[in-house]
C-alpha positions in Angstrom: 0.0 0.0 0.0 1.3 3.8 -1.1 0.4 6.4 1.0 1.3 9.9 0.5 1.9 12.1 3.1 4.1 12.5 6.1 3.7 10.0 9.5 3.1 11.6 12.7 6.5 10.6 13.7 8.3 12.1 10.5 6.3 15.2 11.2 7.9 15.6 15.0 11.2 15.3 13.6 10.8 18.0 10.6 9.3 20.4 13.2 12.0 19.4 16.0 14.8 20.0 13.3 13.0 23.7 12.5 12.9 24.4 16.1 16.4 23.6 16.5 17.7 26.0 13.8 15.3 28.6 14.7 16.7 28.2 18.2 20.6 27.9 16.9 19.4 31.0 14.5 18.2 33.6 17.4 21.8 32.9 19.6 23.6 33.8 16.4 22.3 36.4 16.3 22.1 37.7 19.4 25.8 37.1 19.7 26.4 39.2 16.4 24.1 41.8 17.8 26.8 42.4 21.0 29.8 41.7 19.0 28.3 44.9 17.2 27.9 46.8 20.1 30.9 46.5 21.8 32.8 47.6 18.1 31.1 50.3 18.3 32.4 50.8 21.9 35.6 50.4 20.8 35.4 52.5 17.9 34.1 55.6 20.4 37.0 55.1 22.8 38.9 55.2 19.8 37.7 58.6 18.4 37.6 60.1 21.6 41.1 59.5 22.1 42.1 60.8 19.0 39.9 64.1 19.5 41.2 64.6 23.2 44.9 63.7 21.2 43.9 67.1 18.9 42.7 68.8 22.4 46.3 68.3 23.7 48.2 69.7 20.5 46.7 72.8 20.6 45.6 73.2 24.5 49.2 71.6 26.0 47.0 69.9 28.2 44.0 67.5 28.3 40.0 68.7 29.4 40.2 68.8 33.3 37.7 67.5 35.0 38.3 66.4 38.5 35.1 63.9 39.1 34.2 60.8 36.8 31.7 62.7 34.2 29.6 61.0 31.8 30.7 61.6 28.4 27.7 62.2 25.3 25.4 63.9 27.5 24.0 67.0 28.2 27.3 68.6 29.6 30.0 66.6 27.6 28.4 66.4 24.4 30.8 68.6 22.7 35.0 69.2 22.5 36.2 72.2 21.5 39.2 74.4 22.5 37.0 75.3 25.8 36.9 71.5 26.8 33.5 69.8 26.7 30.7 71.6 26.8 26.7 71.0 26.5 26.4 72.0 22.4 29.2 73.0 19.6 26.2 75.3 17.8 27.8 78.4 19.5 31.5 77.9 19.6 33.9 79.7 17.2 36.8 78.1 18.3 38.3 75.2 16.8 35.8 72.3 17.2 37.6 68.4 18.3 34.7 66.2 17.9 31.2 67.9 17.5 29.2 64.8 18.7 31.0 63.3 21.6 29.8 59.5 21.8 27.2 58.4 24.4 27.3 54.4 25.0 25.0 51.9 23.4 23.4 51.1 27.2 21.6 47.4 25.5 23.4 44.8 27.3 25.6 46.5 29.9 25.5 45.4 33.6 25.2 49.0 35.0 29.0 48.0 36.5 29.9 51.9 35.3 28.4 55.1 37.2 29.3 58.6 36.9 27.5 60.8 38.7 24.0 59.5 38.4 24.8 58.0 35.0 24.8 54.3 34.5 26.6 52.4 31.5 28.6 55.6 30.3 31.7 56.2 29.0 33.3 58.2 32.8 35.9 60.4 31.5 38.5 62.2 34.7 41.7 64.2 33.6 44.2 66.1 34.6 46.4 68.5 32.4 49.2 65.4 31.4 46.7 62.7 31.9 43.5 61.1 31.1 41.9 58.0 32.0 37.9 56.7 30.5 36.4 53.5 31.9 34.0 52.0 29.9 32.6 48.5 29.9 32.0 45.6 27.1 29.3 42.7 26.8 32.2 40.1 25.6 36.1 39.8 25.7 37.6 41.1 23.0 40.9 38.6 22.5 42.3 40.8 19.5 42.5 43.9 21.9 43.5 41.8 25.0 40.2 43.4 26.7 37.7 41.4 28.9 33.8 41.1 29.5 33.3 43.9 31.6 35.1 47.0 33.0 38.0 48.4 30.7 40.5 51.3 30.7 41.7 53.7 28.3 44.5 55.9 29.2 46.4 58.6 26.7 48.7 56.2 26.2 46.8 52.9 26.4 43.6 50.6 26.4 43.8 47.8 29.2 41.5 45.0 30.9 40.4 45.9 33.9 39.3 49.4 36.0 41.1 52.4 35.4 43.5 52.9 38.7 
């Protein structure tokens, strides 16, 4: 006898299989997704350096601030020859970076707090020295940086909590 069709059996294992990829599917991309954020991170550490790098050149010294301050908000949103300040719209001085980076909060384990700022990128200096803890959802091997709070310096990027 020739039936067509599938057997109850048959039919579990299709949809078991389905499930399996949708399921192996979503975690792929979910990693991708925080793989994404954290280059982004990296890539805003990376441009902030090089604009406070500019700051230095022509300002012989970096933005002072004495407390941890969140940088890309309301206060730190722009570099210019003045430091940071709130906006770039009125400045006639020679701008560093007109958007300062705010961090992609998705993901983060509020482990970093300026002020009353979670998941921020906390910028403190001093007129030879810098330092900007920020934190990432995954080590990053290539770097040498780990899942959670990292450092960058003027003259570095390390694992761990800025000293």
């Amino acid at each position: 006898m020739n039936k067509k069709g599938v057997t109850l059996i048959e039919g579990l294992i299709i949809a078991g299989i389905i499930g399996l990829m949708g399921t192996l599917a979503a975690i792929a991309l979910n990693s991708a997704r925080e793989r994404a954020r954290d280059a982004k991170r990296l890539a805003d550490i990376t441009r902030v350096q090089a604009a406070l790098e500019l700051y230095f050149n022509e300002a012989n010294s970096y933005p002072i601030l004495d407390t941890a301050t969140a940088l890309g908000q309301s206060g730190t949103a722009c570099l210019s020859t003045g430091g940071f300040a709130p906006s770039c719209d009125a400045i006639k001085a020679t701008v560093f970076m007109k958007q300062v980076p705010s961090t992609p909060a998705s993901g983060l384990n509020n482990l970093i707090v300026c002020g009353d700022v979670t998941n921020a990128y906390c910028y403190q200096g001093g007129a030879d020295k810098y330092k900007i803890q920020f934190e990432l959802e995954n080590d990053n091997p290539e770097s040498g940086l780990k899942k959670g709070i990292n450092c960058a310096t003027e003259s570095k990027v390390t694992a761990g909590a800025c000293g």
